[in-house]
VEXROVEX-708150 format. One record per residue (C-alpha): residue number from 1; residue in three letters; chain; x, y, z. Coordinates in steps of 0.25 Angstrom, whole numbers. Layout:
+-----+-----+----+-------+-------+-------+
|   i |  aa | ch |     u |     v |     w |
+-----+-----+----+-------+-------+-------+
| NUM | Ala |  A |     X |     Y |     Z |
...
+-----+-----+----+-------+-------+-------+
REM end
This chain:
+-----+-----+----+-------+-------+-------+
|   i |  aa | ch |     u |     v |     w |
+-----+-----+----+-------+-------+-------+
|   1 | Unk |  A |     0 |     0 |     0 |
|   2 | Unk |  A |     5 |    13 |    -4 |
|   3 | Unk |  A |    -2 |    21 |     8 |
|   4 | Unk |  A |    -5 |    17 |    24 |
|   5 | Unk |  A |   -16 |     8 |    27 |
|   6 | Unk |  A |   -26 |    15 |    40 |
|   7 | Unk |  A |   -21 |     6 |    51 |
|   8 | Unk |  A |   -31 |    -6 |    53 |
|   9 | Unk |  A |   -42 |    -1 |    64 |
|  10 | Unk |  A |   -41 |   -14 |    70 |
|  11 | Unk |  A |   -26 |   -12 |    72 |
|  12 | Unk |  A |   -18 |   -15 |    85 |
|  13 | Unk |  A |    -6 |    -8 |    90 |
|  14 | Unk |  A |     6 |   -16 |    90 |
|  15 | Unk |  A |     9 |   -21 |   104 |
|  16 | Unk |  A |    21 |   -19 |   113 |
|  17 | Unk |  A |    32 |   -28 |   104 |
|  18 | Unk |  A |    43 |   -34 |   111 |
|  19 | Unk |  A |    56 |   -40 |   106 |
|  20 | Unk |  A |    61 |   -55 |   102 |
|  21 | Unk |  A |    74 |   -57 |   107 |
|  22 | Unk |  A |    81 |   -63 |    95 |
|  23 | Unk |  A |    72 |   -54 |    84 |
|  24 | Unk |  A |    79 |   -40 |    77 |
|  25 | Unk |  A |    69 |   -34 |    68 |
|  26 | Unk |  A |    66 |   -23 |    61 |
|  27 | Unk |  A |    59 |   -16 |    48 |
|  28 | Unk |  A |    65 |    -8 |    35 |
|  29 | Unk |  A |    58 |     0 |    24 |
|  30 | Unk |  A |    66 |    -7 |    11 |
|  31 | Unk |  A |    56 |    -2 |     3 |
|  32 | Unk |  A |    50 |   -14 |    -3 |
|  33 | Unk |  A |    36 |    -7 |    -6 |
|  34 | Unk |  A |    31 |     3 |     5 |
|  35 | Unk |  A |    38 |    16 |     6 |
|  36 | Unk |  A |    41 |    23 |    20 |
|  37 | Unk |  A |    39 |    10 |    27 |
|  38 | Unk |  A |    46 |    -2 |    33 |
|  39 | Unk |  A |    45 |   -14 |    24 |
|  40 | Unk |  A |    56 |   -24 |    27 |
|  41 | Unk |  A |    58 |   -31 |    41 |
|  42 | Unk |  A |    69 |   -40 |    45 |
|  43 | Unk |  A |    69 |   -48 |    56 |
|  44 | Unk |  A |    82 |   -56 |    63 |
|  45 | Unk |  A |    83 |   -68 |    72 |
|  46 | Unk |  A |    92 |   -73 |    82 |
|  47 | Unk |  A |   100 |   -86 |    80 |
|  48 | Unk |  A |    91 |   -98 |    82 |
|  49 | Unk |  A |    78 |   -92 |    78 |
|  50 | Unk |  A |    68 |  -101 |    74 |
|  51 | Unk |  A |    57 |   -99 |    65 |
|  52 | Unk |  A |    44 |  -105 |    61 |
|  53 | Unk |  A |    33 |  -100 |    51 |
|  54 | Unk |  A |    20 |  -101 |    41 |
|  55 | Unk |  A |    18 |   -95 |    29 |
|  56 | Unk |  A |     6 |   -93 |    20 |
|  57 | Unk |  A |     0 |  -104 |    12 |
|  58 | Unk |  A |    -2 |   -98 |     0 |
|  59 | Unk |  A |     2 |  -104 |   -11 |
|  60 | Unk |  A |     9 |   -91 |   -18 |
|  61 | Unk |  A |    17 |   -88 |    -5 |
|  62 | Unk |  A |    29 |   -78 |    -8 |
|  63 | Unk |  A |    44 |   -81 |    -8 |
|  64 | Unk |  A |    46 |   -77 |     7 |
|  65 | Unk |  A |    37 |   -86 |    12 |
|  66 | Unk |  A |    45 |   -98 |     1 |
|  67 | Unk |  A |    56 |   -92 |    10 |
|  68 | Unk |  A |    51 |   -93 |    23 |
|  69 | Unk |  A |    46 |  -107 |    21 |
|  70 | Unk |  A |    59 |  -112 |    15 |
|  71 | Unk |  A |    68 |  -107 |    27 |
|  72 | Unk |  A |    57 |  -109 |    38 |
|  73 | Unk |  A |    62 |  -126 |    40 |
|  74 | Unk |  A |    75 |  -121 |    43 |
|  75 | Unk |  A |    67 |  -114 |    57 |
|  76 | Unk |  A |    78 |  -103 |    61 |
|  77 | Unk |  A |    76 |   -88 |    58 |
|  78 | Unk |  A |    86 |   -77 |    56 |
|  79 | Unk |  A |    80 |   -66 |    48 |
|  80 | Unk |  A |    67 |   -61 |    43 |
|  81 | Unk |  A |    64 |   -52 |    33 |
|  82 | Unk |  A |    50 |   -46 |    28 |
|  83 | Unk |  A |    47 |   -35 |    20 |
|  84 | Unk |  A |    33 |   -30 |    17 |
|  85 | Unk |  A |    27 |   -24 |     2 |
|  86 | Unk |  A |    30 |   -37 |    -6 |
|  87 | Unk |  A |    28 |   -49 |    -3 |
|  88 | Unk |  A |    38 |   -58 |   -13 |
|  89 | Unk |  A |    28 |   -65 |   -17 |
|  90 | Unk |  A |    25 |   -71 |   -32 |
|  91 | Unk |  A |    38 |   -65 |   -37 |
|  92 | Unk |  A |    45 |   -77 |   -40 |
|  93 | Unk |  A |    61 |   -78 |   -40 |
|  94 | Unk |  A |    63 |   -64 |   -37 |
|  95 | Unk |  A |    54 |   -66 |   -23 |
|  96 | Unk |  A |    65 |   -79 |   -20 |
|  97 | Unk |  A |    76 |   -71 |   -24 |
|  98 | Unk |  A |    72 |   -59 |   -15 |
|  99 | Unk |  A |    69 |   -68 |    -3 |
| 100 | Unk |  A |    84 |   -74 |    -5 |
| 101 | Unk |  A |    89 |   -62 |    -5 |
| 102 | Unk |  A |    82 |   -56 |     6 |
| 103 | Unk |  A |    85 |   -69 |    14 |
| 104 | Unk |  A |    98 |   -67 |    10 |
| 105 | Unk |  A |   101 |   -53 |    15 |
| 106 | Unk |  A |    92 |   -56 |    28 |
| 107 | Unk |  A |   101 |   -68 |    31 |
| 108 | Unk |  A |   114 |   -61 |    29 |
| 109 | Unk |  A |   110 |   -49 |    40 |
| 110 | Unk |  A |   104 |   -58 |    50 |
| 111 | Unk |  A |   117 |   -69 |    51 |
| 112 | Unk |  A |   108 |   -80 |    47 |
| 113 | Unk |  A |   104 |   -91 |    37 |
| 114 | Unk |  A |    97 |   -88 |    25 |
| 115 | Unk |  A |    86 |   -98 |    28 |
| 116 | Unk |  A |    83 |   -91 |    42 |
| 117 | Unk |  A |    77 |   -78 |    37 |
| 118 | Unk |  A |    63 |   -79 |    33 |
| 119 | Unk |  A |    58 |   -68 |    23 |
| 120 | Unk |  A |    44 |   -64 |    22 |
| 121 | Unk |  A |    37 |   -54 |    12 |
| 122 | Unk |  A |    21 |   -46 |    11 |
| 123 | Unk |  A |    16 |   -35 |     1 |
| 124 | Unk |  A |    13 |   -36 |   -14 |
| 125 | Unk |  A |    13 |   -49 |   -21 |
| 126 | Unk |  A |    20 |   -51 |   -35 |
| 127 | Unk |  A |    31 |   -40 |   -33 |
| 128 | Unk |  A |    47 |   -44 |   -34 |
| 129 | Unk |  A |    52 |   -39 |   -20 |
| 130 | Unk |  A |    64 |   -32 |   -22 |
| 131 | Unk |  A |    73 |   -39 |   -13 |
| 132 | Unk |  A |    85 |   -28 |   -14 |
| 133 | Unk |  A |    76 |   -18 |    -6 |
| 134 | Unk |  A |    75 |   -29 |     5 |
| 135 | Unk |  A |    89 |   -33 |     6 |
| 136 | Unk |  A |    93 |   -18 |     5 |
| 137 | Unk |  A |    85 |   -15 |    18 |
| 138 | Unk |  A |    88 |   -26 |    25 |
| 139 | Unk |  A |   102 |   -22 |    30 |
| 140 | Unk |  A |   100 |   -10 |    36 |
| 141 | Unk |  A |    86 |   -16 |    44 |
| 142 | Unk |  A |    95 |   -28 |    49 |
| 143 | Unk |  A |   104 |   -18 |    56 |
| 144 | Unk |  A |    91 |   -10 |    62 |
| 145 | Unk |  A |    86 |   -24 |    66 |
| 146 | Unk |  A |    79 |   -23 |    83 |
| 147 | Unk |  A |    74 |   -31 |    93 |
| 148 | Unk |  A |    62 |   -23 |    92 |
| 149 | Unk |  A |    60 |   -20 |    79 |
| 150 | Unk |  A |    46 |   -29 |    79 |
| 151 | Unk |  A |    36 |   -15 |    76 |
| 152 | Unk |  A |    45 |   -13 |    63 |
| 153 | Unk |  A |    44 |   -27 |    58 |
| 154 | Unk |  A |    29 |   -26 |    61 |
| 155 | Unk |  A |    29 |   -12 |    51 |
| 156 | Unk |  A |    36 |   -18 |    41 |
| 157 | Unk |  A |    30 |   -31 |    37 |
| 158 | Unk |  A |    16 |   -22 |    36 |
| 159 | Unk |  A |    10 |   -21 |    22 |
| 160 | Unk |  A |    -6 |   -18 |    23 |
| 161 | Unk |  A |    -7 |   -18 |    37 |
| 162 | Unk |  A |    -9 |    -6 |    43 |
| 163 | Unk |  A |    -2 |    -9 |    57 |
| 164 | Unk |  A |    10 |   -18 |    63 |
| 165 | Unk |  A |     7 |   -31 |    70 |
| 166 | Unk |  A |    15 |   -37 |    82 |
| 167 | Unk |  A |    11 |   -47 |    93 |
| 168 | Unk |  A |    19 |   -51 |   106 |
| 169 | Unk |  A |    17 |   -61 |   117 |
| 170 | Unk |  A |    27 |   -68 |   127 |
| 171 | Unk |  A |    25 |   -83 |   133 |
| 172 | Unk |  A |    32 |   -92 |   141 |
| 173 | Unk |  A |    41 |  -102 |   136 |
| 174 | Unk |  A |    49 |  -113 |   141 |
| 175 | Unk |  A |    54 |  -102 |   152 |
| 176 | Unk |  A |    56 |   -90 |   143 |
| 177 | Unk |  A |    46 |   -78 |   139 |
| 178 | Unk |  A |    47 |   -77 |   125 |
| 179 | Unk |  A |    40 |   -67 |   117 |
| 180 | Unk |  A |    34 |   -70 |   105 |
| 181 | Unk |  A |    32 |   -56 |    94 |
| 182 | Unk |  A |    25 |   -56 |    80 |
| 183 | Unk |  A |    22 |   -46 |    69 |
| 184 | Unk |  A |    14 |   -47 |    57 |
| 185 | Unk |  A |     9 |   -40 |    45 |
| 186 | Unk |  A |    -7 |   -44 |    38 |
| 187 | Unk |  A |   -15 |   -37 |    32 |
| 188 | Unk |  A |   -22 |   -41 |    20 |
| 189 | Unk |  A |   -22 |   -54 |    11 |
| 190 | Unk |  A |   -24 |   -61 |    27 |
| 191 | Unk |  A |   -29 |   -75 |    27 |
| 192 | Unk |  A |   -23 |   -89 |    31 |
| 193 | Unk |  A |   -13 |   -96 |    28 |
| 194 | Unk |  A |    -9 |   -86 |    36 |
| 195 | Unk |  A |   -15 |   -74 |    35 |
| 196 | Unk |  A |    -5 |   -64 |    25 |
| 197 | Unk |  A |     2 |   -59 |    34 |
| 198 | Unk |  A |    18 |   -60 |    39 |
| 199 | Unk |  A |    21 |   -62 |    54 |
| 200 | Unk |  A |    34 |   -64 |    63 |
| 201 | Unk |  A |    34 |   -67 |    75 |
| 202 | Unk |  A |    46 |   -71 |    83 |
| 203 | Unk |  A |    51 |   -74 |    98 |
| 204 | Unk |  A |    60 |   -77 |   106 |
| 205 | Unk |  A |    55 |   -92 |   109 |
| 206 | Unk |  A |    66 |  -102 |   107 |
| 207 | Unk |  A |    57 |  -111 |    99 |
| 208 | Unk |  A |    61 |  -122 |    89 |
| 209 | Unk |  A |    55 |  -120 |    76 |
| 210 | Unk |  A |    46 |  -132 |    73 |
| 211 | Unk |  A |    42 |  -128 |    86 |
| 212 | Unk |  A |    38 |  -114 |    82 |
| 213 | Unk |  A |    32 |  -117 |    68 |
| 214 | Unk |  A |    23 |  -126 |    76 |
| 215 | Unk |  A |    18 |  -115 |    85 |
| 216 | Unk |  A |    18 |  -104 |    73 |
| 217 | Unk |  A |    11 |  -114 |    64 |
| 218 | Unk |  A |     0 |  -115 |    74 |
| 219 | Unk |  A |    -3 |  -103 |    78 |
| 220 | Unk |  A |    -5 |   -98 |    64 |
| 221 | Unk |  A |   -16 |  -106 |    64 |
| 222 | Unk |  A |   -22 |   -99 |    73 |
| 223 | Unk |  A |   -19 |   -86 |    71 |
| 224 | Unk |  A |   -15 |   -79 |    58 |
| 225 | Unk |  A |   -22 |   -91 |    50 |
| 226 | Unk |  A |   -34 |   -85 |    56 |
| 227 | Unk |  A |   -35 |   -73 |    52 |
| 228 | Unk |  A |   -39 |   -66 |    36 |
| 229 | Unk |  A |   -42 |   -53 |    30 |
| 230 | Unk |  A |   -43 |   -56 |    16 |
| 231 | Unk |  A |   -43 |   -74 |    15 |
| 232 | Unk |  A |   -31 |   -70 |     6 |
| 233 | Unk |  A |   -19 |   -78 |    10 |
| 234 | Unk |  A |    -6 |   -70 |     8 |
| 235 | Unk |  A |     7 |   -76 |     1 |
| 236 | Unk |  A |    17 |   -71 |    11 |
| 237 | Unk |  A |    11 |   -74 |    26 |
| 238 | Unk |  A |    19 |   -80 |    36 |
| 239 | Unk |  A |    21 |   -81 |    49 |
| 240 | Unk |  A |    35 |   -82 |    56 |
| 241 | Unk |  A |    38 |   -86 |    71 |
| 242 | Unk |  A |    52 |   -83 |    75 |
| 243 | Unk |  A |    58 |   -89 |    87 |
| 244 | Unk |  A |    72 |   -83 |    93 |
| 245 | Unk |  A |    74 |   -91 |   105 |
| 246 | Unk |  A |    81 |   -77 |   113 |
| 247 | Unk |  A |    72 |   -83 |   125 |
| 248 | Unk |  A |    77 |   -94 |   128 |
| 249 | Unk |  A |    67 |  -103 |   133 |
| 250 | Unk |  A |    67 |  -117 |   135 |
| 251 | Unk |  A |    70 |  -125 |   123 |
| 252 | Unk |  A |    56 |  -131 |   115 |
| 253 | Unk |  A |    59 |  -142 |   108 |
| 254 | Unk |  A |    57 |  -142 |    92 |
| 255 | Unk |  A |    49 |  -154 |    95 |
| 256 | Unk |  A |    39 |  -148 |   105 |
| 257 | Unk |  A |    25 |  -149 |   101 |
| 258 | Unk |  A |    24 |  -134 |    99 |
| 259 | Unk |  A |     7 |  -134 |   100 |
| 260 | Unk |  A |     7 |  -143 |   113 |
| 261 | Unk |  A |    19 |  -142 |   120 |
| 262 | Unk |  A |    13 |  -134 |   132 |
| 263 | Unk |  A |    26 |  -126 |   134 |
| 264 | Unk |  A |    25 |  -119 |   120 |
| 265 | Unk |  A |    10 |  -114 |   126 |
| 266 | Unk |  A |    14 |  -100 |   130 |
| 267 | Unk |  A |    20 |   -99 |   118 |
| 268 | Unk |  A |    12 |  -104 |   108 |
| 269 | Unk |  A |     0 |   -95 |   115 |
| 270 | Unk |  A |    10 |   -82 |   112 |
| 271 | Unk |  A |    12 |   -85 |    99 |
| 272 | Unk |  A |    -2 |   -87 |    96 |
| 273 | Unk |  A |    -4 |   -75 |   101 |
| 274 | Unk |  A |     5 |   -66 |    93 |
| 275 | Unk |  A |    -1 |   -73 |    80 |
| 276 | Unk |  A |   -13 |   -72 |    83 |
| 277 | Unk |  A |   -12 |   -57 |    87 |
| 278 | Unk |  A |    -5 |   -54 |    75 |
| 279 | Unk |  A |   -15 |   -62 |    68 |
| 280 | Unk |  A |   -25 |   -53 |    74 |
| 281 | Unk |  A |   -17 |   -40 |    70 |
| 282 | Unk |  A |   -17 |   -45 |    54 |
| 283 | Unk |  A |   -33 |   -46 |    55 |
| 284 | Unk |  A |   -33 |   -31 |    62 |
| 285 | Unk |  A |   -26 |   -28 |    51 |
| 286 | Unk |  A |   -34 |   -34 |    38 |
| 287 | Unk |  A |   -33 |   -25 |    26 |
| 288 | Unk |  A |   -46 |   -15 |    27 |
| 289 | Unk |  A |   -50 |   -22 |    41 |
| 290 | Unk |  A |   -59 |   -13 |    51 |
| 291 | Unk |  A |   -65 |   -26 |    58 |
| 292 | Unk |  A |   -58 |   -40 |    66 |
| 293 | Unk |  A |   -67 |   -50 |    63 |
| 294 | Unk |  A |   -65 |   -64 |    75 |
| 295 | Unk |  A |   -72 |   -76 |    67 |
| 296 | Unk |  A |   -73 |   -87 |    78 |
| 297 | Unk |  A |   -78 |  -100 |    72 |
| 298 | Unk |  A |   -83 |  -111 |    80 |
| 299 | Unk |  A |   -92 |  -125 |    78 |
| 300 | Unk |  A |   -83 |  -130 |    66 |
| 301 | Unk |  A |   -80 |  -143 |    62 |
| 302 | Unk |  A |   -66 |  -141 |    64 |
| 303 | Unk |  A |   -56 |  -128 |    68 |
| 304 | Unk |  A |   -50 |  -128 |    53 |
| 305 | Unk |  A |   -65 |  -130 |    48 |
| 306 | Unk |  A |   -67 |  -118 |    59 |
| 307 | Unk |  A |   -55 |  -108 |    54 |
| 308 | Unk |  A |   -60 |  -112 |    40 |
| 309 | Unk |  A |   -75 |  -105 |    44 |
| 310 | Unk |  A |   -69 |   -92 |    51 |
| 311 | Unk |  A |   -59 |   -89 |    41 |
| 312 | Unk |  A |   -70 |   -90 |    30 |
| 313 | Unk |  A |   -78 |   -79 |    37 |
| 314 | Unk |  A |   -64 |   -72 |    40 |
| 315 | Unk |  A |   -65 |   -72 |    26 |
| 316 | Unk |  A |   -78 |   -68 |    20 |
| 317 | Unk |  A |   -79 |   -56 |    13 |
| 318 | Unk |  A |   -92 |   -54 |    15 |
| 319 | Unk |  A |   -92 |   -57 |    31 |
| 320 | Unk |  A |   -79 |   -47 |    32 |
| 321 | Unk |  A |   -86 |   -35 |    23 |
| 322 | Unk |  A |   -98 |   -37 |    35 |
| 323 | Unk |  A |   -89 |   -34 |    45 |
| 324 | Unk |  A |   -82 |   -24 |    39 |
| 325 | Unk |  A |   -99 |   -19 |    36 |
| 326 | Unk |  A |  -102 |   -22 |    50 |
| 327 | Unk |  A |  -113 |   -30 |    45 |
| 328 | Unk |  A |  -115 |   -42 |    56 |
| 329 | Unk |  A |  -120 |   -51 |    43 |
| 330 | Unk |  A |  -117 |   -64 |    48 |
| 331 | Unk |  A |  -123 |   -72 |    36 |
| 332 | Unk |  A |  -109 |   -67 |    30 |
| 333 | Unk |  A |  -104 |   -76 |    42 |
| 334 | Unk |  A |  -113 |   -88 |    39 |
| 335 | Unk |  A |  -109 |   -88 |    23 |
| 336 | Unk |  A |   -96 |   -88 |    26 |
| 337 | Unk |  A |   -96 |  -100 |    35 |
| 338 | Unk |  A |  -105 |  -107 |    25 |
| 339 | Unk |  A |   -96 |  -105 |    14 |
| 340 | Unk |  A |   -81 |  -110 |    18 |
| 341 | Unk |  A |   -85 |  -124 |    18 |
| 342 | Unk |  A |   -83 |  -128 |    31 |
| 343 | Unk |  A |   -94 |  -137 |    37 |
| 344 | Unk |  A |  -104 |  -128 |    43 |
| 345 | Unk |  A |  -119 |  -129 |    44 |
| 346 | Unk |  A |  -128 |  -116 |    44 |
| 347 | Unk |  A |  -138 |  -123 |    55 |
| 348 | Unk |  A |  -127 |  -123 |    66 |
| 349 | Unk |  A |  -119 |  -111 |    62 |
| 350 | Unk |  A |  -119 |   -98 |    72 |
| 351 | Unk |  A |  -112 |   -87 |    69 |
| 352 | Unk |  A |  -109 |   -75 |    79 |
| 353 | Unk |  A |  -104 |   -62 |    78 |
| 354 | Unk |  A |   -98 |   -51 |    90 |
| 355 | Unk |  A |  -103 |   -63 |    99 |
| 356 | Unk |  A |  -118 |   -62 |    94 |
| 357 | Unk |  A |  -123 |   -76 |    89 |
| 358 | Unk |  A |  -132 |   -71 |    74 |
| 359 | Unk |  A |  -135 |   -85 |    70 |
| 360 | Unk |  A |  -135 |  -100 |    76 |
| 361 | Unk |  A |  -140 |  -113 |    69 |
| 362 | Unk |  A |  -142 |  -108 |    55 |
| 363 | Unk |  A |  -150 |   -94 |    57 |
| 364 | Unk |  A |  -150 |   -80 |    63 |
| 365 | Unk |  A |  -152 |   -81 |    80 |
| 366 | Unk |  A |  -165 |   -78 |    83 |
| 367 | Unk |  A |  -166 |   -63 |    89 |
| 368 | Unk |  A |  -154 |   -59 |    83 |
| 369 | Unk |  A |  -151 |   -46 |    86 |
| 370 | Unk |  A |  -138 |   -39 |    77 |
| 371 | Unk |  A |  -135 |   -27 |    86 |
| 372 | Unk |  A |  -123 |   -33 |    93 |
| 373 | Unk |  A |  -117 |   -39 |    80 |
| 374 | Unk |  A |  -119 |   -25 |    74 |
| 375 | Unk |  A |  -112 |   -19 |    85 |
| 376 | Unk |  A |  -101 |   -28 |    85 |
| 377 | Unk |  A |   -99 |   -28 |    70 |
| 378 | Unk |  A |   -95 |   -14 |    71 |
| 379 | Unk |  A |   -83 |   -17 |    80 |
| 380 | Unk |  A |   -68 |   -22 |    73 |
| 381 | Unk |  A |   -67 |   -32 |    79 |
| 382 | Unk |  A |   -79 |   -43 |    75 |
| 383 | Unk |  A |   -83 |   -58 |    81 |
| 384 | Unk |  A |   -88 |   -70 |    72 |
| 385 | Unk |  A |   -92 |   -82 |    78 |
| 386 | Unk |  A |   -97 |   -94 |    69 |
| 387 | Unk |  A |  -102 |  -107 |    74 |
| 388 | Unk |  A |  -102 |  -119 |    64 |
| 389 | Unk |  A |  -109 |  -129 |    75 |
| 390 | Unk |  A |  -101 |  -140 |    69 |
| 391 | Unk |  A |   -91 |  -144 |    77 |
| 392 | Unk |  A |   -80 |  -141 |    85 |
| 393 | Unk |  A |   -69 |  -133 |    77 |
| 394 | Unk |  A |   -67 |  -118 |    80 |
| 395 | Unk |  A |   -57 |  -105 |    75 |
| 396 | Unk |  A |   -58 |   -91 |    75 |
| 397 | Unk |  A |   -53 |   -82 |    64 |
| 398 | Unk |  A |   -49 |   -67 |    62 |
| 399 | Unk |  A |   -52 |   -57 |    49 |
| 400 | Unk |  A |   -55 |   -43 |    46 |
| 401 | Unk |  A |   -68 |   -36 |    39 |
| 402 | Unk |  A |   -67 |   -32 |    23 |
| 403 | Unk |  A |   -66 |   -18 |    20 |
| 404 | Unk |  A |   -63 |   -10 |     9 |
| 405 | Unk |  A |   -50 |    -6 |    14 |
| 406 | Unk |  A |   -47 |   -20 |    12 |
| 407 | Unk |  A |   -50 |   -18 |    -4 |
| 408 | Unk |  A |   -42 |    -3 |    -3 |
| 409 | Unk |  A |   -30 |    -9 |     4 |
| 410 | Unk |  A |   -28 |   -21 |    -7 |
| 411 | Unk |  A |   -34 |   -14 |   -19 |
| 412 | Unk |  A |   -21 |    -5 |   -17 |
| 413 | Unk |  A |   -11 |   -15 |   -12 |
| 414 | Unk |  A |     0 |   -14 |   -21 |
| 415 | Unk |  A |    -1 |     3 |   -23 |
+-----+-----+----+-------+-------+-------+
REM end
């Protein structure tokens, strides 16, 4: 975009951002595609960081993520580099050939193995990233590198959102706090797998990496898999965990059952919590948004058959126009359900919104009275609540309401 976007009005403010000992980071203008902003972020590792990660499954996925995913086995990180306004994708040789010479120049700065830095891009599709204006930047933003860097980094991975995203949260872990921090960047083109979107996170755990791809690919699952704008799957998300070790807590095996091994619990309920408020902070910012839409879906067959319901309704254009409308039409709700294919049966399905139960067992509830839906569909934050009646299986899913901003934000994306 050649201009500012109005920050989001579900934006948050940043929270207090603390350090990860082991972690130098910092941000750059290289000049990429914006002008008067940073655009490039480099990260560096202490020795012995491990890494775990998951990437977008799209089929068209950009040469960064080919990168990433051909370094990620080897599970130790050195570097990182990220730059925002083009995102390397579709353009063939030269997209490698920039990704080795980036990885090359990363490597040489930070003392460590070219298949240690992980390299990630986002911004226009299609477009040959001059790799010279990355690698030309790169030295100076090494020696500007700081523990606390973190509000930096968050700035220049932004595209289309309209404010950075960070999360914190400390836990307990074989005798050690250890402090688990994240950024991200999401906007537009936001639906699983993941949502489009970037995001790093790194602590100072001293985790084994089968270990923390375990717990990372898990809480995905949970969390930024969870969430849409748009139902549009980027070719460039990924999520990265890095994990320095600098506290020094008791050694976890590689082989620990990382989603039973009650030792990992703290911890695995820290990390859930920084993707799932980053998660959160993605949907605040959905291209055009003004409303928060909560989709809870209960009485499935199955949890998957449960997810597969919400994010349909997370998805519908026309049940997102009607809460970007105000209009508490929840026949928008029960077409919806009726159309993903997922076993349902209108003569036990109940659907509720702002806490209000509108219909149960296949028509409107007697006495129905929509003053408190109106009310409540005039706040930004709304409440769905479907109930299948068919069983057992449950999810709750996140998305944002359809405005026009959302057509005047990508019908001028690449001006």
């Amino acid at each position: 975009m050649a201009h500012a976007l109005p920050i989001s009005p579900l934006a948050r403010p940043l929270p207090e951002l603390g350090v990860i000992r082991g972690v130098r980071l910092g941000a750059a203008a290289a000049g990429i595609r914006y002008k008067g902003r940073t655009d490039l972020v480099l990260a560096e590792f202490a020795a012995g960081t491990t890494v775990a990660g998951v990437f977008t499954k799209s089929k068209c996925p950009g040469a960064p993520v080919d990168w990433c995913r051909a370094v990620l086995p080897h599970g130790q990180a050195g570097a990182l580099v990220v730059n925002a306004g083009n995102a390397n994708v579709f353009t063939g040789k030269a997209g490698r050939d920039t990704c080795q010479a980036t990885a090359e120049a990363a490597a040489k700065l930070a003392g460590c193995p070219l298949d240690a830095v992980y390299l990630a891009s986002t911004g226009v599709i299609g477009e040959i990233l001059p790799h010279e204006r990355i690698t030309a930047a790169l030295p100076t933003l090494h020696s500007s590198l700081t523990e606390d860097g973190w509000e930096a980094a968050a700035r220049g991975i932004m595209t289309t959102d309209t404010f950075p995203k960070a999360a914190i949260r400390t836990a307990t872990l074989n005798g050690a706090t250890v402090t688990i921090q994240g950024i991200a960047k999401g906007s537009g083109m936001v639906a699983p797998d993941m949502a489009t979107m970037l995001s790093f996170v790194a602590t100072d755990a001293a985790l084994p990496a089968p270990v923390l791809q375990a717990l990372l690919a898990a809480e995905v699952k949970t969390t930024f898999n969870c969430i849409t704008v748009d139902s549009d799957t980027s070719t460039s998300d990924m999520v990265l965990l890095f994990a320095t070790g600098a506290a020094n807590n008791g050694p976890v095996a590689a082989e620990t059952d990382a989603l039973t091994d009650p030792t990992l619990g703290a911890f695995r309920a820290a990390l859930h919590a920084v993707l799932h408020e980053l998660a959160q902070l993605v949907i605040r910012d959905g291209e055009g948004a003004t409303k928060l839409m909560s989709i809870q879906v209960s009485g499935a067959v199955s949890d998957l058959s449960a997810w597969r319901v919400a994010m349909a309704i997370g998805n519908s254009p026309l049940v997102k126009t009607a809460i970007a409308g105000e209009d508490a039409n929840w026949g928008r709700i029960v077409m919806a359900v009726g159309k993903c294919g997922e076993p349902a049966d209108r003569d036990t399905l109940s659907v509720s919104i702002g806490g209000v139960c509108i219909a149960r067992n296949g028509t409107v509830v007697p006495g129905y009275d929509e003053t408190p839906v109106v009310a409540h569909m005039k706040g930004q934050e709304i409440d769905i609540a479907v109930d299948l009646g068919q069983g057992a299986g449950a999810a709750q899913a996140w998305s944002c309401d359809l405005t026009h901003g959302y057509i005047d934000i990508n019908g001028s994306y690449r001006s």
